[in-house]
C-alpha positions in Angstrom: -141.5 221.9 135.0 -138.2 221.8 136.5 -139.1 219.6 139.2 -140.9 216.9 136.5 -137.5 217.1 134.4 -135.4 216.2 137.3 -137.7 213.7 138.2 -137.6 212.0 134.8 -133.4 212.4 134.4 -133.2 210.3 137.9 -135.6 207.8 136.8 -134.2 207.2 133.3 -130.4 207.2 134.8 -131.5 204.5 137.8 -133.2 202.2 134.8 -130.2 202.7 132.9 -127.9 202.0 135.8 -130.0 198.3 136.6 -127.7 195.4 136.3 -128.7 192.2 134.2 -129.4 189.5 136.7 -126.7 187.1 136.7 -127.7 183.3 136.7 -125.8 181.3 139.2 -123.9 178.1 138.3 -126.0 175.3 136.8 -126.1 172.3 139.5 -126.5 169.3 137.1 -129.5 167.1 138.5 -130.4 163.5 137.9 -132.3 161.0 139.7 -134.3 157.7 138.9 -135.8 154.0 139.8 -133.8 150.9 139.7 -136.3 148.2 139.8 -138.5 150.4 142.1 -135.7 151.3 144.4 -134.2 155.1 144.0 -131.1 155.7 142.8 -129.6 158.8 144.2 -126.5 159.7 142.3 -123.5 161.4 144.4 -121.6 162.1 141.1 -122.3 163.5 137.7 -120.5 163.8 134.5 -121.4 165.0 131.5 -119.1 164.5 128.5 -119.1 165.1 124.8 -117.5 162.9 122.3 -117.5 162.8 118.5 -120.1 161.4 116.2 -120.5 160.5 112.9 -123.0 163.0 111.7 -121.7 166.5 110.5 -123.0 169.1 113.1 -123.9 166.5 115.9 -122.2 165.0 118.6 -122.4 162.6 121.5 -123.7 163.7 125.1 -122.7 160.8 127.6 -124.1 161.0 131.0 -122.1 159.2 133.7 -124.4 158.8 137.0 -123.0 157.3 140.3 -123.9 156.6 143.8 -122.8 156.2 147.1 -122.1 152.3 146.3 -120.6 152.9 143.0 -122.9 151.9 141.0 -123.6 153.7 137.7 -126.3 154.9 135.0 -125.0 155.4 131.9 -126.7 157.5 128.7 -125.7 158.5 125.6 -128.0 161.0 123.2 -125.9 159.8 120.0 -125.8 162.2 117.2 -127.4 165.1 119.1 -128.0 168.3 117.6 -129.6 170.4 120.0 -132.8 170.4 118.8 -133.5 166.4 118.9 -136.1 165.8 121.5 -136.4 162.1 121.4 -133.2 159.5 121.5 -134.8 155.7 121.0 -132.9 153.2 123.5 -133.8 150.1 121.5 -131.0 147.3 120.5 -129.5 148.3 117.2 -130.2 152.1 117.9 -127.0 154.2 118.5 -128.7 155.8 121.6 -127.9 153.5 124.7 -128.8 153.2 128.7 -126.0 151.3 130.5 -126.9 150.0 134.5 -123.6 148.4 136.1 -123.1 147.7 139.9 -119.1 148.2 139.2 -117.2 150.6 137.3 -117.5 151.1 133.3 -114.5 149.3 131.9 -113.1 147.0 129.8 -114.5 143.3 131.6 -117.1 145.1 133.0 -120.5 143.2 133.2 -123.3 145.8 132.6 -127.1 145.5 131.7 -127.7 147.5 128.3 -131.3 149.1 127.5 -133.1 146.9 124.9 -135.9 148.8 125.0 -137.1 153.0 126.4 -135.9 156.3 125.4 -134.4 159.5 127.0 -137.1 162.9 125.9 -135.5 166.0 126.1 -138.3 168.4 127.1 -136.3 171.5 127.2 -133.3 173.7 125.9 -131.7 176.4 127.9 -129.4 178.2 125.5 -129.6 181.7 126.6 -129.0 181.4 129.7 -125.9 179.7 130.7 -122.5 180.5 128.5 -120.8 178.4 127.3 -122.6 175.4 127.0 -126.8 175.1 127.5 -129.4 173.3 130.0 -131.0 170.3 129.0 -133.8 168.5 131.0 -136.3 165.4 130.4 -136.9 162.0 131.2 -135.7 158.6 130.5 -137.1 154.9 130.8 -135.0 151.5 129.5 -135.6 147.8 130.5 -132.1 146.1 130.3 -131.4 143.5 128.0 -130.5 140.8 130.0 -134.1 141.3 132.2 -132.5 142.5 135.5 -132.9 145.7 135.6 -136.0 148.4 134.9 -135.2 151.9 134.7 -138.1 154.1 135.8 -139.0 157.5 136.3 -135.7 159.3 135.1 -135.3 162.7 134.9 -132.3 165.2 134.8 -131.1 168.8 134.5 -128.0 169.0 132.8 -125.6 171.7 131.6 -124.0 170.0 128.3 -120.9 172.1 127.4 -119.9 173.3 124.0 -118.3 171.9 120.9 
């Protein structure tokens, strides 16, 4: 009987004792097709800006690779349950492709046409902030470009 209590005192003391996993940094992730050629991105920026919509705000992804050229989205009026941002002309959703950098003068091709899914929301996992991931698609307005097979993993930070 002794034997069976001291037996059951260790056990419950090394459960007890059992650290929580820790999650390691979030590594934001993005890749996609430029008119069938990849584009590898060697920088990524997420930032949030204001929107007009109480409880919502803008996520704005800034993509870039090795010869500077960019991928631009913004998820307008996201709420963190949206799982579908249209990328159509008039909608507030847009997907910018530019071979220089995004300024004032700048000559970029803006979507007239895809969307950017959301297919899943980390929010228990990472603090502060929370993992997004989907897909996007856009054909630019001005017929140059056509973004395919986008995809990312992205931690968007908090309010």
């Amino acid at each position: 009987m002794r034997i069976s209590f001291l037996f059951l005192f260790f056990g419950i003391l090394a459960v007890s004792c059992r650290k929580d996993p820790v999650t390691p940094p979030h590594q934001n992730s993005f890749s996609a097709s430029v008119n069938g050629a990849a584009f590898v991105p060697t920088t990524i920026e997420v930032l949030i800006s204001g929107s007009s919509l109480p409880g919502t705000r803008a996520v704005n992804v800034y993509a870039t690779d090795v010869n500077g050229h960019k991928v631009f989205l913004s998820m307008y009026e996201y709420d963190g349950a949206k799982t579908t941002f249209n990328l159509d002309q008039g909608s507030s959703s847009v997907g910018l492709f530019t071979l220089l950098d995004i300024g004032i003068g700048t000559d970029f091709s803006e979507s007239k046409s895809g969307e950017i899914k959301i297919e899943s929301f980390d929010k228990t996992n990472y603090k502060p902030g929370e993992v997004i991931t989907g897909t996007f698609h856009f054909e630019t307005d001005d017929g140059k470009y056509s973004m395919t097979s986008g995809y990312f993993s992205l931690l968007v930070p908090p309010n």
